[in-house]
C-alpha positions in Angstrom: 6.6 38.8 5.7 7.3 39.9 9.2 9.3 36.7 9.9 11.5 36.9 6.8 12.2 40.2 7.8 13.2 39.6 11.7 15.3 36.3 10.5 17.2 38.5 7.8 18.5 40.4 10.0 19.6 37.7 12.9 23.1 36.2 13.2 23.5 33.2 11.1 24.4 31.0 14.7 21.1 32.5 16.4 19.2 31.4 13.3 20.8 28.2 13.5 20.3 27.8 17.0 17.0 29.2 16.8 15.9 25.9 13.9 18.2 23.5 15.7 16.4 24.1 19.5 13.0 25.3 18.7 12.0 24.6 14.8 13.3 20.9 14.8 12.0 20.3 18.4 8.3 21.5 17.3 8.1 19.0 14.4 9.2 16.1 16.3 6.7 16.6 19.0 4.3 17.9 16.3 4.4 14.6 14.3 5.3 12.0 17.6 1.5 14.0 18.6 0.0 12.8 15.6 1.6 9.5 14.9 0.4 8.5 18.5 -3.0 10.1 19.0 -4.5 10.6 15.7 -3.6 7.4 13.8 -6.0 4.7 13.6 -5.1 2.2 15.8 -3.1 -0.7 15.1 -4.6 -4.7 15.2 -3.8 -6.7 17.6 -0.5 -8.2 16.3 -0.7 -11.1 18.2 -3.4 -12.7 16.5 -2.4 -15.0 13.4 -0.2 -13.6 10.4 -0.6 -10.0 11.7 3.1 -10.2 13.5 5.0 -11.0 10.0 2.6 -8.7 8.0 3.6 -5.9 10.4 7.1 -6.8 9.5 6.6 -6.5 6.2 5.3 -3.5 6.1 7.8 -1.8 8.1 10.2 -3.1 5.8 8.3 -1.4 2.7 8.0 2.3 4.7 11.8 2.1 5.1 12.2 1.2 1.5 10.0 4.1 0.7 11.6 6.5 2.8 15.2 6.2 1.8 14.5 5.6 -1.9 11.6 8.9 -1.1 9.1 6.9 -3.1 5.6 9.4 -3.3 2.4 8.7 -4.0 -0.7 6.7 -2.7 -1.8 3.1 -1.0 -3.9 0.7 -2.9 -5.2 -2.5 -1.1 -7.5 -5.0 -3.0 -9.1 -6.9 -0.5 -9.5 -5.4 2.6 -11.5 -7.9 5.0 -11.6 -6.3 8.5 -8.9 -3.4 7.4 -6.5 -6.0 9.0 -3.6 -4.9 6.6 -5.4 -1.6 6.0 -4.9 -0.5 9.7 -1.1 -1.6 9.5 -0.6 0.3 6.3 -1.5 3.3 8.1 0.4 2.5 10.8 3.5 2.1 9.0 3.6 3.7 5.4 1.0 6.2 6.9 3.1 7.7 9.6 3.5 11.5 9.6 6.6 13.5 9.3 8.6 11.0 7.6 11.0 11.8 4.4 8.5 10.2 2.0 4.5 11.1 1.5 2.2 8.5 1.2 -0.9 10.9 0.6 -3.7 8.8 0.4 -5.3 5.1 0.5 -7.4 3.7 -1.2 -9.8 0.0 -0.5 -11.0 -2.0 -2.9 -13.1 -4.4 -2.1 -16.7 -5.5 -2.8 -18.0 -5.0 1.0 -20.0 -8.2 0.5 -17.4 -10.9 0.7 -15.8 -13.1 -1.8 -17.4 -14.1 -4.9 -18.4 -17.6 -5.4 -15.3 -19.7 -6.8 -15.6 -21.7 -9.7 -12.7 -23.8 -11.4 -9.0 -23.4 -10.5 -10.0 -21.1 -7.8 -12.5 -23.6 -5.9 -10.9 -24.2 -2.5 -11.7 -26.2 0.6 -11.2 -22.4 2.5 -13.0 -20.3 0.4 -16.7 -19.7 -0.3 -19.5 -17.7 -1.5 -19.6 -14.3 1.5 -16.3 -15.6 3.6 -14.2 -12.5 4.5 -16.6 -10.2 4.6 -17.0 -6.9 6.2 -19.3 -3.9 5.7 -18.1 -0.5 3.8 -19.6 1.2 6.6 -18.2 -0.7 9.5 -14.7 -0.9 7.8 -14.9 2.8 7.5 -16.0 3.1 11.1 -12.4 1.3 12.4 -10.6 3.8 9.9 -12.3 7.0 11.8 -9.4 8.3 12.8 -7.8 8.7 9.1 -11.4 8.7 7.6 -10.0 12.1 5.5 -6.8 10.4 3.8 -8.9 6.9 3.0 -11.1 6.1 0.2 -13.0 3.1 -0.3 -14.1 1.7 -4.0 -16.7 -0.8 -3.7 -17.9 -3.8 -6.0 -16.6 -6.6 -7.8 -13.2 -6.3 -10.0 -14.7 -7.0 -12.7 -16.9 -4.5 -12.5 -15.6 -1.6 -10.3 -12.3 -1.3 -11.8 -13.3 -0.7 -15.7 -14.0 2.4 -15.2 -12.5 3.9 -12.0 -10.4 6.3 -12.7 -7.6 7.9 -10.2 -7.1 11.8 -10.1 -4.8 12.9 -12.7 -1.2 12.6 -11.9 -1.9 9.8 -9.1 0.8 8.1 -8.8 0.6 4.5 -6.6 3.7 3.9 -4.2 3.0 0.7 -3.2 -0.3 -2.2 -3.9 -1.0 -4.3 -2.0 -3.1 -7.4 -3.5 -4.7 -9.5 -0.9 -7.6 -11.1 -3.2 -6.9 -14.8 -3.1 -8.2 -16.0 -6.0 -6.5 -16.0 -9.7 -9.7 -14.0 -11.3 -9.9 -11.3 -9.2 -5.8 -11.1 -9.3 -6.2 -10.9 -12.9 -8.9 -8.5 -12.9 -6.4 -6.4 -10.5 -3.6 -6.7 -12.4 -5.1 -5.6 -16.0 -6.3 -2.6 -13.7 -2.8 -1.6 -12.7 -0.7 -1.9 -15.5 -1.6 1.6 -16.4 -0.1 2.6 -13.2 2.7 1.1 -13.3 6.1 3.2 -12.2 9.6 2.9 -11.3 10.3 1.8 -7.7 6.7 0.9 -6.7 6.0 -1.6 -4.6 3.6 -4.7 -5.7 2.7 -7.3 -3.1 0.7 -10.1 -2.7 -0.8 -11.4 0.3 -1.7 -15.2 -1.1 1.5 -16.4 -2.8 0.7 -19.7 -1.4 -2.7 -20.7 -1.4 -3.3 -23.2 -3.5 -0.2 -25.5 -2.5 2.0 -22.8 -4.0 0.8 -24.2 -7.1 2.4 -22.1 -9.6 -0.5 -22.8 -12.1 -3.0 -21.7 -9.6 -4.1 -18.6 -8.1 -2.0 -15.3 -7.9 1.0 -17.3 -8.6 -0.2 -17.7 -12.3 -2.0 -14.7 -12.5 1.1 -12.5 -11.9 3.2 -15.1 -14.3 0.9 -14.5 -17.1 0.9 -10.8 -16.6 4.4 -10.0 -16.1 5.1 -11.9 -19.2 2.7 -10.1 -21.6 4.5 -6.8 -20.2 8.2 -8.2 -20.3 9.1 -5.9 -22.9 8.4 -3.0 -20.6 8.8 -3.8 -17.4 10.6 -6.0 -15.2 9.8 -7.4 -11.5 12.5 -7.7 -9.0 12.2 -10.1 -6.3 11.7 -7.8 -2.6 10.3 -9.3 0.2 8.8 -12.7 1.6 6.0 -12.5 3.7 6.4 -15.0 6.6 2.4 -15.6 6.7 2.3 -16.5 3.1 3.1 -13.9 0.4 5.6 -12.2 -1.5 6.1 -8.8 -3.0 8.0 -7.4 -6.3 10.1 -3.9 -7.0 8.3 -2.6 -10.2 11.3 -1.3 -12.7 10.5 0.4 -16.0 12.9 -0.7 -18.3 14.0 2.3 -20.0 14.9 3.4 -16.2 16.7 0.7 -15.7 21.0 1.5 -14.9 20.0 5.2 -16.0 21.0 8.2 -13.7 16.9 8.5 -12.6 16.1 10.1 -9.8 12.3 9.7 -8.9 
């Protein structure tokens, strides 16, 4: 009250200078503070894949940003918070134009399920890539208040998970290799499904980039039984091996929407 009173009567240049040299300066050293010392920090991005991945998501947080795309992370599959730690490194970073709010990690904490059929794989079985709820929670300590974890088996923890009402999910992030679980995944999402999100996938080309294999078909036979309302635009390549889709409702579609 006090404040709106004292800045009422001011000069309009003192007020100006006042937000220009003092206001502006506090939030950039406010959020440089907390993007360097209380972020989780990033992997090493030397080791294999993580290089291109971090480019990747850079490229998603300035999409985000100037398109000021809201709303949450979701990551399905989240062996060693290898992505998950560069998600928050990236779309998590404070003081940007754009709020990514919240993450969430799906994952069944045990390792992959055994694969049977199309998905069998001389790379994959029964336990590979896993890592512990509790120990994957422990790398995250930093952001431990803005991450949740959902833990289980697709087919199982996702039937009836629920988000808060009005969630809305900026960007997914589908790293779970095999054609079931993407399946599983992407019955899951189609209720949250909005204009401008992001939908990525970390294993394009596993299985020889067989297009009848893996999250290649998964996605083809999804996005076909939705066609009538929604379309996928192409958006990035990942270098290491995925690719990723702009989500566009098609009633949205050459309208004047906003967000």
């Amino acid at each position: 009250m006090m404040y709106k009173k004292i800045t009422k009567i001011l000069p309009k240049k003192l007020k100006d200078f006042i937000y220009k040299n003092f206001f502006l300066n506090f939030l950039y050293f406010s959020n440089y503070f907390r993007n360097k010392f209380l972020i989780t920090k990033n992997v090493d991005l030397s080791y294999f894949g993580h290089k291109s991945r971090q480019a990747f998501f850079e490229s998603c947080r300035y999409y985000l940003q100037y398109n000021r795309v809201n709303g949450i992370y979701t990551e399905f599959g989240c062996c060693e918070a290898n992505t998950f730690r560069i998600s928050l490194n990236t779309l998590g970073m404070y003081g940007k134009p754009h709020d990514i709010n919240h993450f969430y990690a799906f994952d069944s904490f045990e390792g992959m399920p055994e694969p049977k059929g199309i998905d069998k794989a001389l790379m994959w079985k029964k336990g590979i890539c896993r890592t512990a709820e509790e120990d994957f929670l422990k790398l995250l300590k930093k952001d431990r208040h803005r991450v949740t974890t959902v833990k289980g088996f697709y087919e199982k923890s996702l039937k009836n998970f629920k988000f808060p009402s009005a969630t809305k999910i900026a960007m997914a992030y589908v790293d779970c290799d095999y054609y079931s679980s993407t399946k599983a995944v992407l019955k899951f999402l189609e209720k949250y499904l909005s204009h401008g999100m992001i939908l990525a996938f970390d294993d394009w080309d596993c299985y020889f980039a067989d297009n009848k294999r893996g999250q290649r078909l998964a996605f083809s036979e999804w996005s076909n039984k939705i066609k009538s309302k929604y379309t996928f635009e192409q958006f990035r390549r990942i270098s290491a091996g995925g690719n990723s889709f702009i989500v566009h409702e098609n009633k949205k579609i050459g309208t004047d929407f906003e967000g």
